[in-house]
C-alpha positions as CSV (number, residue, x, y, z in Angstrom):
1,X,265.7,177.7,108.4
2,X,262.1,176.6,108.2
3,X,260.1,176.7,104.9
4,X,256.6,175.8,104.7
5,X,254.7,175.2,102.0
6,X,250.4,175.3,101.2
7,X,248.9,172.0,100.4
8,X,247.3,172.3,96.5
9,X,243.9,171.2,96.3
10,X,244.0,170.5,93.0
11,X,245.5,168.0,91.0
12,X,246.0,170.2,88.4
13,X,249.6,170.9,87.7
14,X,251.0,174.4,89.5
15,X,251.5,177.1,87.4
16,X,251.7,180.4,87.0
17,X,248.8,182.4,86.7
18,X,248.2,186.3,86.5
19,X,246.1,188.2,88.5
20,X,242.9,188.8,87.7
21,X,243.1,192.5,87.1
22,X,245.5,191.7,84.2
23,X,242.6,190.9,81.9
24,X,243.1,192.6,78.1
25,X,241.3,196.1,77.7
26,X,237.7,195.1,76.6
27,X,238.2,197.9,73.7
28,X,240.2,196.1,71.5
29,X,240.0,193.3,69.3
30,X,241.6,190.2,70.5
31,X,244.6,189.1,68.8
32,X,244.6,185.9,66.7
33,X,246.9,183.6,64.9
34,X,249.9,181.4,65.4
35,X,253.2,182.5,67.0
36,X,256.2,180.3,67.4
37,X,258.4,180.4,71.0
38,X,262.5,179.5,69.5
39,X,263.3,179.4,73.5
40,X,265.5,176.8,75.7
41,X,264.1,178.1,78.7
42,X,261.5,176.3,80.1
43,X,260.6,178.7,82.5
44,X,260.1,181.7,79.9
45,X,258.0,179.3,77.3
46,X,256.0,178.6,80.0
47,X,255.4,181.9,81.3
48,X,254.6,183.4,77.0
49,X,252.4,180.0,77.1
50,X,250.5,181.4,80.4
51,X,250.4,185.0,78.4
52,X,248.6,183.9,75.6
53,X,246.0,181.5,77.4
54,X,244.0,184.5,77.6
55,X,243.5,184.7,73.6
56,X,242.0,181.5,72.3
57,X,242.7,182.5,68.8
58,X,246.3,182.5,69.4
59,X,248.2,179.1,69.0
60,X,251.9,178.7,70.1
61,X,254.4,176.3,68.7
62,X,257.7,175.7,71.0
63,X,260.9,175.2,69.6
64,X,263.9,174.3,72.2
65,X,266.8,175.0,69.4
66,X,267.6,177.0,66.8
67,X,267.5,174.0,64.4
68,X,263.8,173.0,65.2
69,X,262.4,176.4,64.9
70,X,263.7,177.3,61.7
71,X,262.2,173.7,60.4
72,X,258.5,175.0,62.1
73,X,259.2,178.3,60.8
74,X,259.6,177.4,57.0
75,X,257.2,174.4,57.4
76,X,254.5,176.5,58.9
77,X,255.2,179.7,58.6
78,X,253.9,181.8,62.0
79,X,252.2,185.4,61.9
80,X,255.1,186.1,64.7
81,X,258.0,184.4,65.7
82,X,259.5,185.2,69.1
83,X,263.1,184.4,69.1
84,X,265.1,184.3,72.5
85,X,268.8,185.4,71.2
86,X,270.9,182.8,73.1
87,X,270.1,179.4,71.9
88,X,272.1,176.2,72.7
89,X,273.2,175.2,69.0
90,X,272.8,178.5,67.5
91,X,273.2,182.1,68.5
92,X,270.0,184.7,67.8
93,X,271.8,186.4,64.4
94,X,272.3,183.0,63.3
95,X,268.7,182.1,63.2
96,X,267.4,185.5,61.8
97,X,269.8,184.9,59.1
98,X,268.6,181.3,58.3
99,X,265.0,182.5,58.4
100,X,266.1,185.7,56.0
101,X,267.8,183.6,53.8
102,X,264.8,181.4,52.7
103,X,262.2,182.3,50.7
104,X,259.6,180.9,53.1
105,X,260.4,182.8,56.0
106,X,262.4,185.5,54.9
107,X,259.0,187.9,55.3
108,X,258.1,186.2,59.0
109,X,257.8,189.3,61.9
110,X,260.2,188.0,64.0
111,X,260.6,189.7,67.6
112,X,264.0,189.1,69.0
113,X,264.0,188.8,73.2
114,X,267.5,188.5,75.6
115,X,268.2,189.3,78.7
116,X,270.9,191.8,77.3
117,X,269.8,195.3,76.6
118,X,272.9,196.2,75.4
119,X,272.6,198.8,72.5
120,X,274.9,196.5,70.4
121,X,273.4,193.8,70.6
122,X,269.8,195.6,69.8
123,X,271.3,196.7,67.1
124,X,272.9,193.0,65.9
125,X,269.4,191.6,66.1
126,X,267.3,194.8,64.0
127,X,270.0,194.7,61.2
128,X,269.5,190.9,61.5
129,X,265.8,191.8,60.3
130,X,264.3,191.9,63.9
131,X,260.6,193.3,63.8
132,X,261.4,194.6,67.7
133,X,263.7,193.6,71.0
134,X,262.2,193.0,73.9
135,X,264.1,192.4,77.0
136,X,263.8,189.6,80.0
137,X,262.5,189.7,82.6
138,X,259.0,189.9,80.2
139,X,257.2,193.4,80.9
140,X,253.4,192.0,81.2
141,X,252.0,195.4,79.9
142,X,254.4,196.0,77.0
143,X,254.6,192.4,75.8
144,X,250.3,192.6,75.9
145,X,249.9,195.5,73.9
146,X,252.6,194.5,71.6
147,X,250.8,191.0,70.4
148,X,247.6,192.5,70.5
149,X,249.2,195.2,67.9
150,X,251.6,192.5,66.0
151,X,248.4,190.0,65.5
152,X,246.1,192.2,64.9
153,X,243.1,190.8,63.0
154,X,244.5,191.8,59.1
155,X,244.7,190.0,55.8
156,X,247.7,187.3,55.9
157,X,250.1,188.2,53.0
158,X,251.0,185.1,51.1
159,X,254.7,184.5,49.8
């Protein structure tokens, strides 16, 4: 087997990008505010990190655990939480019940995201107080017109 690779010309790290042709519909306001990543993966935070490059009036905090996003969450409290649903200290329905339970976060849109499409554990995370599900492998389209509709530009309810 022989594997050969490009030389970068850049010393900027490699990452992904997306092509060009992925640019947001010029129709529509751009999204803006701060959304919080609860993900151990990181692949997937760098891939939602890449995502929302495109929106300079989006800002995303990364939490690795369960733990440390539900101390950003109640400390900062995001417009959107994005909550991957297999943690390594704390399952999904643990967290959403955490952030339900205190008074601080218990009104946060919180968007629940696993591999797993099974219907049972949709449902787990939706009684759990899920805003949406959205399943890995990310679709570009659907997770693009979904933050632009989740952060759209509105008044900030305070709690």
């Amino acid at each position: 087997m022989h594997v050969t690779l490009m030389r970068a010309e850049s010393v900027q790290p490699s990452v992904p990008r997306l092509p060009a042709d992925a640019a947001l519909d010029g129709d529509a306001a751009e999204p803006e505010g701060t959304v919080l990543y609860i993900e151990d993966n990181p692949i997937n935070l760098l891939l939602v990190e890449q995502l929302l490059l495109r929106w300079p009036g989006v800002r995303l905090l990364q939490a690795e655990t369960g733990e440390k996003g539900i101390e950003l969450a109640q400390a900062l409290r995001p417009d959107l939480v994005l909550l991957d649903m297999r943690l390594p200290d704390m399952s999904g329905p643990e967290v959403l019940e955490e952030l339900r339970e205190h008074p601080r976060t218990r009104g946060l849109r919180v968007v629940a995201l696993s591999a797993s499409a099974m219907p049972e554990e949709v449902a787990l995370a939706r009684e759990g107080g899920a805003h949406d599900y959205w399943t890995k492998p990310l679709d570009f389209d659907r997770f693009t017109a979904d933050l632009k509709r989740l952060l759209a530009r509105s008044p900030v309810s305070s709690a």
